[in-house]
N, C-alpha and C positions, 0 to 999 in steps of 0.2 A: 349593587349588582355589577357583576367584571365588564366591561367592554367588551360588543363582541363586531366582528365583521359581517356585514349583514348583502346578500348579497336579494334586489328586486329587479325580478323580469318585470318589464313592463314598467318601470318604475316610475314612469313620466305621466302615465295616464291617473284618472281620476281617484282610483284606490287605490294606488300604488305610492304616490305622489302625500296622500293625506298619511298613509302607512309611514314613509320617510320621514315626514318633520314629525311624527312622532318617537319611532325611533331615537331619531338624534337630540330629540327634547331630553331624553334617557340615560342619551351618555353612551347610545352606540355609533360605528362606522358603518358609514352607508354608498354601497356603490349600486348604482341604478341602470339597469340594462336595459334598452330600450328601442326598437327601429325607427319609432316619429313617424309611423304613419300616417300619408296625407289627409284621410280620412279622420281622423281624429285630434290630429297637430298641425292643420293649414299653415298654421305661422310658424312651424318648426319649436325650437325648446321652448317650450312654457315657461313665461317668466315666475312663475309662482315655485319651481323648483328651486329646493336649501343649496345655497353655495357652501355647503359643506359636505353636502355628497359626492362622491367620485362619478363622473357622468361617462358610461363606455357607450356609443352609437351601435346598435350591433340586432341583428334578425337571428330569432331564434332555427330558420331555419339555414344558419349556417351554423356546421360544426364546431368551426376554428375560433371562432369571436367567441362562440359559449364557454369551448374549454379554457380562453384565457381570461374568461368571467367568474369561474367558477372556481380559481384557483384561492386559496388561502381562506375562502370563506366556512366561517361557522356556521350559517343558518340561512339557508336562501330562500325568498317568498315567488312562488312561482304564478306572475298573477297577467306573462303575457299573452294575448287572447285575443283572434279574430271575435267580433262579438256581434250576433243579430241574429233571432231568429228568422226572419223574414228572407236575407241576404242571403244565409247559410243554403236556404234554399235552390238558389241557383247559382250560386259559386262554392260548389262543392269542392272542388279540389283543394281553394283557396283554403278553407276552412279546414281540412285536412291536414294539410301540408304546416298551417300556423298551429293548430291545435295538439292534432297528433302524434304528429313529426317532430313538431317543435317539441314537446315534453319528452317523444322520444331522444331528440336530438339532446336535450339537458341532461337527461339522466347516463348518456352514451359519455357525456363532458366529464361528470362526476365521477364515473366509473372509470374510463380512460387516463383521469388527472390524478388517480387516487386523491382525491380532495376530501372523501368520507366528511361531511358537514355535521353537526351534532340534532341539526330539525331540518325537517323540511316542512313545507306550509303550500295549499295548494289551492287556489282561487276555485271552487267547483261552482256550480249555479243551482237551485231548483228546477230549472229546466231538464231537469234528467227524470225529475218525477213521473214528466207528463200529467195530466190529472190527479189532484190533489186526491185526500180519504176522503170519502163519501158513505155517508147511514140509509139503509133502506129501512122504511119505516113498518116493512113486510119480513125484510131478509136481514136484514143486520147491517155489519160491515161486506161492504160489496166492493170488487175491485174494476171497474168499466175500464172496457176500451176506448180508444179514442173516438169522439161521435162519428157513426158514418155519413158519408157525404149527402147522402140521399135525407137526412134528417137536418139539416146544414142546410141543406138549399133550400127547405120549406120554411125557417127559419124559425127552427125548432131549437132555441141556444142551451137549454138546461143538459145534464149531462142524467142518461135513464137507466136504471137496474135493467143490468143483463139478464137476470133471471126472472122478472116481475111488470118488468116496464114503467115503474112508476118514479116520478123524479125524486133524484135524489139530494139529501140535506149534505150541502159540503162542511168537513169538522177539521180544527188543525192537522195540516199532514208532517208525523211522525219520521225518524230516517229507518225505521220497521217497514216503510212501506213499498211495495215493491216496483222497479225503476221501469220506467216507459216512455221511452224518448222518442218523439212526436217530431222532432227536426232535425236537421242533421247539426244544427248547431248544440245542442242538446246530446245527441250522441257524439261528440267531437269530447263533450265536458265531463260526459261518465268516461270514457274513454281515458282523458288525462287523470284522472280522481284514481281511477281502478290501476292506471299504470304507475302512480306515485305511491300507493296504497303496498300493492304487490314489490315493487322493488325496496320500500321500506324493509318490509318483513323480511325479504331475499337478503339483504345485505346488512339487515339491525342497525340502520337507522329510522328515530321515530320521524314519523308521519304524520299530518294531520289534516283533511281535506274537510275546508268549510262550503259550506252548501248555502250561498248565499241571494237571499228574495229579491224583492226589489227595490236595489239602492237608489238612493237619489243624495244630493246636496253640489255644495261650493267643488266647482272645476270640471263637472260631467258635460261634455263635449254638447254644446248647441247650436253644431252646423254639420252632426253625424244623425243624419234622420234613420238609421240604425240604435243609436243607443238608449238608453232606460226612458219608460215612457213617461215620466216628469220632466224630464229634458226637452225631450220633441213637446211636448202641449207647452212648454215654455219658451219654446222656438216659436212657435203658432202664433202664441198671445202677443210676444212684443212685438210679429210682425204685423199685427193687427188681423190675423189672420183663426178661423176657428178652428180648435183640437179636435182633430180628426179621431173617428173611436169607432171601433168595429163591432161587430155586432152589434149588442143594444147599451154596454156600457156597463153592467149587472156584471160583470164577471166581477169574482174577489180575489185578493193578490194582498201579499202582505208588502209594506213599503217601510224601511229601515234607514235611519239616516248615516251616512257615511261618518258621520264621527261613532256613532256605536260599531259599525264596521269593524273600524280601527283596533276600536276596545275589544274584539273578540279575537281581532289577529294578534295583539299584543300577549294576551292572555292564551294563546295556541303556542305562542311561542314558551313564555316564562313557567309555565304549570306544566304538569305531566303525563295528568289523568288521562288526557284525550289520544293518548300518542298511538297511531295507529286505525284511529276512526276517521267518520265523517258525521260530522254536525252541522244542522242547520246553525244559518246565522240570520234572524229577523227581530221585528216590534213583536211579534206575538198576537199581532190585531188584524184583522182581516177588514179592507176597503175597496168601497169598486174603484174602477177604474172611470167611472162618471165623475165619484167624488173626488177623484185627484184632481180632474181636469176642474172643477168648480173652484174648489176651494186655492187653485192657483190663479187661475180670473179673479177672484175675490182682491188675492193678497196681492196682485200687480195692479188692481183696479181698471183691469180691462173687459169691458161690459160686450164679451160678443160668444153667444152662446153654441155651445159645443155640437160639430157637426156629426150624429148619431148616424152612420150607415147606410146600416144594418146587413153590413158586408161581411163576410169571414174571411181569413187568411190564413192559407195553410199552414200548420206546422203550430196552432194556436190554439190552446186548451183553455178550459171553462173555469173554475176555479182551483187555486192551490195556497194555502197560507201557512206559515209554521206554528210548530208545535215545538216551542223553542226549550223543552224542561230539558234535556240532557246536557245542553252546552251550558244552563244555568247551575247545573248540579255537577257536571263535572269542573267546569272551569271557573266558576261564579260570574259568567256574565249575565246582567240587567242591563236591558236598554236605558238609556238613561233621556233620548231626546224623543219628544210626541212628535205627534205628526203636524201640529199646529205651530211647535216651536220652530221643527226642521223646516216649513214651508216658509216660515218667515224669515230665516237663515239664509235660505235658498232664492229667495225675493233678494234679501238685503247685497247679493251677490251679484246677482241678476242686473241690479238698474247700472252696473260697470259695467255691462257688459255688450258686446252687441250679436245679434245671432243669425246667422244665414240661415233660413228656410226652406232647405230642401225635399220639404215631406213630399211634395206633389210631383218632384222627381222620382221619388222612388218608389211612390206609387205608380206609376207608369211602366216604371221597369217589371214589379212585383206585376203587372196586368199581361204583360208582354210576354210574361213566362208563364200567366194563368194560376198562378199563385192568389189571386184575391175574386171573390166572387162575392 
């Protein structure tokens, strides 16, 4: 395979960062654009970053730093991103400005630089789905809106046929299914998908937006009580402290370990099939969010049992999990790590580490703004 110049927004953070020493395990150049937000880089560059990557310091939403980012590169991973639903909440602009701005601000570099890159690759979430596919066992395939409040506050968590009333069975959700974005972090991520998506097609370069569940593994931030929720319950636990879980803990959510990640961004980039779409990237197996928090107590052997609510938080749907055939069939990816392997991964990472416990911070803030009931 030729060498190519590999240009990663973001490239410091958790999947951005496992994306590069793969890259360069490859045989590619890798220059990694990044701001080190305090929020997620307290201690500034992570020492876990390859000394063989080009390291440029730079916020997406500055113009001048992107265009001298983006210059000479083949293939850029666009993976930087204010990231929380919860936050995105009441720091709208912020979420804007990094999100929307910022992928505008790339694509203005690209075009301005005539840099014409041969792929583009674009971090998307499931959180654009909103609520996953749902069976009514009356009506079929049914597409609900988001619970209303008044069903929420009697603490009615299942998600109920809008035509029938009666709950519904949640099934893999397919990229068929139609987008309903529930937070503005969420809407910030169809937003950048749909604008890399479109300028693709505008100027023929391929495109490829992965729609990714919920990551966990080695380097996700454990003192950003914003990031993926096996991180925060792994903040909780080494602090002796119990994982906090809203609602009743019953929601299901597909959990993916960041080395398969990798494998789906590598294979977005080298194959062709997909150019142009958006694919989910998950395990394919659907788990509450009880069982994560358990089976991480287990694997650290901390015996202090998970504080259940029965709160809701805005901007937060009931279940969603993939339904991962299309990216196996176009691209051939197969997860390759369980979930039993990745948490002991993710343990074996963990006892190096140490973690700030900000969750009771930011639940204070989320109360402040009325965000958590």
């Amino acid at each position: 395979m030729n060498s190519k110049q590999i240009l990663i927004t973001g490239g410091a953070g958790f999947v951005g960062s496992h994306t590069a020493d793969a890259l360069i395990q490859r045989g590619h150049k890798v220059r990694i654009f990044d701001n080190l937000s305090e929020q997620v880089h307290p201690a500034g560059i992570p020492d876990y970053l390859p000394a063989e990557a080009e390291f440029i310091r730079g916020d997406v939403r500055d113009p001048a730093a992107l265009a001298r980012a983006v210059r000479g590169v083949d293939v850029v991973y666009h993976f930087a991103a204010a990231v929380g639903v919860g936050q995105s909440m009441y720091q709208i602009a912020e979420y804007t400005a990094v999100n929307n701005q910022g992928t505008a601000n790339l694509l203005q570099a690209i075009l301005d630089t005539r840099s014409h890159p041969g792929k583009l690759i674009v971090a998307s979430s499931m959180s654009i789905y909103g609520e996953g596919r749902y069976l009514c066992e009356h009506c079929g395939e049914v597409k609900p809106p988001p619970r209303p409040l008044e069903q929420l506050k009697e603490k009615r968590w299942e998600t109920l046929c809008p035509d029938c009333g009666t709950s519904l069975k949640p099934v893999p959700t397919n990229e068929r299914k139609p987008l309903q974005s529930t937070s503005v972090y969420a809407l910030s991520k169809k937003d950048q998908e749909e604008m890399m998506l479109l300028f693709g097609r505008t100027y023929e370069i391929p495109v490829v937006a992965l729609r990714y569940f919920n990551i966990y593994g080695t380097r996700q931030s454990l003192s950003n009580p914003y990031t993926g929720v096996a991180a925060i319950f792994a903040s909780r636990l080494m602090n002796g402290h119990a994982p906090m879980i809203f609602e009743d803990g019953m929601q299901m959510r597909d959990f993916v370990s960041v080395r398969d990640v990798v494998q789906a961004n590598l294979l977005a980039m080298e194959k062709s099939a997909a150019d142009g779409s958006a694919l989910n990237v998950g395990s394919g197996h659907p788990v509450t969010i009880h069982q994560i928090a358990a089976e991480l107590g287990r694997a650290l052997k901390v015996r202090v049992p998970s504080n259940v609510t029965g709160k809701y938080r805005a901007g937060d749907i009931r279940h969603c999990f993939g339904d991962i055939s299309a990216i196996s069939t176009l691209l051939g990816y197969k997860p390759k790590v369980s979930l039993k392997q990745g948490i002991e991964e993710l343990v074996g990472w963990l006892q190096s580490q140490q973690a700030d416990d900000r969750v009771e911070e930011a639940m204070q803030t989320l109360n402040v703004h009325g965000l958590v009931a």
